[in-house]
N, C-alpha and C positions, 0 to 999 in steps of 0.2 A: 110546214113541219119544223122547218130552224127557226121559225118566230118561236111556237111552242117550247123547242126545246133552248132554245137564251130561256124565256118566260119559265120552265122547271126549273132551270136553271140557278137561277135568281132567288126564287123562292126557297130553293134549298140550300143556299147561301144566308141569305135572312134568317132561317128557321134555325141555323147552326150557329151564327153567331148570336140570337136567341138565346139559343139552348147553353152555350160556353157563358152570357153575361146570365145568367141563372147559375151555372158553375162556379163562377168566377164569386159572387155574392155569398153562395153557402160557402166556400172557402172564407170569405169575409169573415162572415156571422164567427166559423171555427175557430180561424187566427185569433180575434175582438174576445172570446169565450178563455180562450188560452194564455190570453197575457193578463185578463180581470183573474184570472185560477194562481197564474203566479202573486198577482199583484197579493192580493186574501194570504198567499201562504207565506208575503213576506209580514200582514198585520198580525198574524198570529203567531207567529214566533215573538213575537213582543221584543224584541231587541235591533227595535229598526227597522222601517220600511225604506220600498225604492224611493228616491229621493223627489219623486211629483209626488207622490204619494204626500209624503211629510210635508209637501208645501200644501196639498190637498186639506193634510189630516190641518196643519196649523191655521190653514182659512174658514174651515167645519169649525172651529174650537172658539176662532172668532168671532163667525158670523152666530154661531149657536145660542151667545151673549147676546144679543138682539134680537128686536121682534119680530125678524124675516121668517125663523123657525113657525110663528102662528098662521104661517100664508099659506092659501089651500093648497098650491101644489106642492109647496114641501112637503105638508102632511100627509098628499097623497103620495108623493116618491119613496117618500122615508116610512110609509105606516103609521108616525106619531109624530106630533111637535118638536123636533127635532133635525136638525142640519148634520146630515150624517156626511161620511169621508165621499159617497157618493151624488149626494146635491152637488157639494161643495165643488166634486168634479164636474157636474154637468156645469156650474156656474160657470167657471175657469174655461169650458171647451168652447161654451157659449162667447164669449169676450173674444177670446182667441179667431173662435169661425167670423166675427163679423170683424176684426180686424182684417184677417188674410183676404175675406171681402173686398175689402176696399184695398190691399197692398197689389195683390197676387192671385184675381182670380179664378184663373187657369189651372189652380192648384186644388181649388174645389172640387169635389166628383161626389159621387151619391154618396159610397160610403165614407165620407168627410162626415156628413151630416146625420149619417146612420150615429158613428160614433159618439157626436154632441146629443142625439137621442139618448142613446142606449147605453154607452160604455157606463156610465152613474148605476142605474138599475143595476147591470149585470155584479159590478164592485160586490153590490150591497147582499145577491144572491150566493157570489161566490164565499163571503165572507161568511154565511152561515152555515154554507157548507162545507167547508174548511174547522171549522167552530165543532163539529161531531166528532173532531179529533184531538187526542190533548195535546197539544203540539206545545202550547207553554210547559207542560211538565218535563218535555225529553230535556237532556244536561245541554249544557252552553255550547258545547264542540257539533254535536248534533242538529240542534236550533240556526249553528252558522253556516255548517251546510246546506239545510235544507235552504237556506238564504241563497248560498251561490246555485244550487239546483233553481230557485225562482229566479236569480238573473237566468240563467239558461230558459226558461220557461217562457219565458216573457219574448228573450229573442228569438226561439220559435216561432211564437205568435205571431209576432211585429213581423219576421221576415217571409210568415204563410199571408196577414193581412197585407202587407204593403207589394207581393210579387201579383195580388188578384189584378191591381191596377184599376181600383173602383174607389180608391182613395185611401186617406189614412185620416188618424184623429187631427183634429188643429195643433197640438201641441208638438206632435210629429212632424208634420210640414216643416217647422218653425228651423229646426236645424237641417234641412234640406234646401229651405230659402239660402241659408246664412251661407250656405256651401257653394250655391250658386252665385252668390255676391264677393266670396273673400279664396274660392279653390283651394281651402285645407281641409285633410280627411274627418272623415264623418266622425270617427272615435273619438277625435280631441272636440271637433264642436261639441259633442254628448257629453262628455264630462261638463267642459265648462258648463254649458247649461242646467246640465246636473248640478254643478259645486253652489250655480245662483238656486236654483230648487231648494236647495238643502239649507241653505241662511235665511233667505227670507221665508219658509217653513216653518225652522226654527223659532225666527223672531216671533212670531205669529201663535208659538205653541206647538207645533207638530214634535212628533216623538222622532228623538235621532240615537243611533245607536252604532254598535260594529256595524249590523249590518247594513244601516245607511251607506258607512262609508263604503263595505263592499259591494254594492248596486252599484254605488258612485264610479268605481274604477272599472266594474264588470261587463255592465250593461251594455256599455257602445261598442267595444272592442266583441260581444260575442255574439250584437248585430252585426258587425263588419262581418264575421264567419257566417252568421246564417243565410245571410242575404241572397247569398248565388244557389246553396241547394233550397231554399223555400220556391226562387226562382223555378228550378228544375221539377220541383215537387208541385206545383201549379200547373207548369207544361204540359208536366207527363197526364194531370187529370183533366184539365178541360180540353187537351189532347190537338193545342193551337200551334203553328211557326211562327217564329218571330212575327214575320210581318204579319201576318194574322191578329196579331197582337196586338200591335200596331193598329189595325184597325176598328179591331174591337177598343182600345183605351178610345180614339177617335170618335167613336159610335157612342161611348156612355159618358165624353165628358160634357 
């Protein structure tokens, strides 16, 4: 009978942490849905996107000059012959995942790779649905809000995607390495990284605006606040302890 019951035992152990990395993933999916929703609502305010973005939109505007736009999977990512701000990000995520490859990695997990799939598509969905709204015609005061509302938007996301603990995109990692190597807070490495986004984007063509600049100063400082309740908001739904946790990031990296 206590063989049996360790042997239930176990199995409803399995079956639960299961059930939590299937949680833990549609939170994913949510988070990834909710920062591509902000990212769309900073292209259509047309007075400046987040500052990947603008390095995004300026390496689409590049590469789109060339005949990578006629290769079959672009045409099939993008619908037409065409290097939208979405390739252009699957490009980028792609580089990045096979770098942190070879640096860091530990730092890979599924949804690492979810993102270098899908974050490019989802852009390119958001963008159209965002697009049934006239958001270019509201006045300039309006338009800059809606901007510091998508920094806010984005940090939700990023701090529901990054608490699942099933990964984050490669470009995320990136100021998490740097923090691990030099011990200064997360907000100043996000700007800096942000201010290099935002020139060589630039150089390349991407669109810079106010609202570039306020993503620029926003975005890190309203991760720093969302990070601990996304945490809690994770907690309370795949309904894990710490250590729990702990063993589930163990189990799916």
């Amino acid at each position: 009978m206590k063989f049996a019951e360790k042997y239930e035992a176990k199995e409803d152990r399995t079956m639960n942490k299961a059930i939590n990395l299937i949680k833990r993933l549609i939170l994913f999916f949510v988070g990834m849905s909710i920062i591509q929703f902000g990212v769309a609502l900073f292209l259509k305010t047309n007075i400046g996107s987040d500052t990947f973005t603008v390095f995004t939109q300026g390496l689409a505007t590049t590469l789109d000059k060339t005949s990578l736009k006629e290769f079959f999977l672009v045409k099939w990512i993008a619908g037409s012959p065409q290097v939208t701000t979405g390739v252009a990000n699957m490009i980028i995520l792609v580089v990045l995942f096979a770098i942190i490859l070879l640096v860091e990695r530990k730092r890979v997990n599924i949804g690492t790779l979810i993102c270098v799939i899908g974050v490019g598509p989802i852009i390119d969905l958001c963008v159209k649905v965002v697009s049934y709204f006239p958001i270019e015609s509201y006045n300039y005061v309006i338009r800059a809000l809606l901007v510091v509302f998508g920094c806010f938007i984005i940090a939700v996301g990023f701090s529901v995607l990054s608490a699942t603990n099933v990964g984050v995109a490669p470009n995320d990692i990136v100021p998490f390495l740097i923090q691990d190597k030099i011990k200064i807070q997360y907000r100043w490495i996000r700007i800096t990284l942000d201010a290099g986004y935002l020139i060589i984007g630039f150089l390349l063509g991407g669109t810079i605006g106010i609202g570039t600049i306020i993503s620029m100063l926003a975005i890190g400082p309203f991760i720093q606040f969302c990070l601990p309740h996304g945490e809690k908001l994770v907690r309370l739904i795949v309904g894990e302890s710490n250590e729990d946790e702990g063993e589930s990031v163990t189990a799916t990296a």
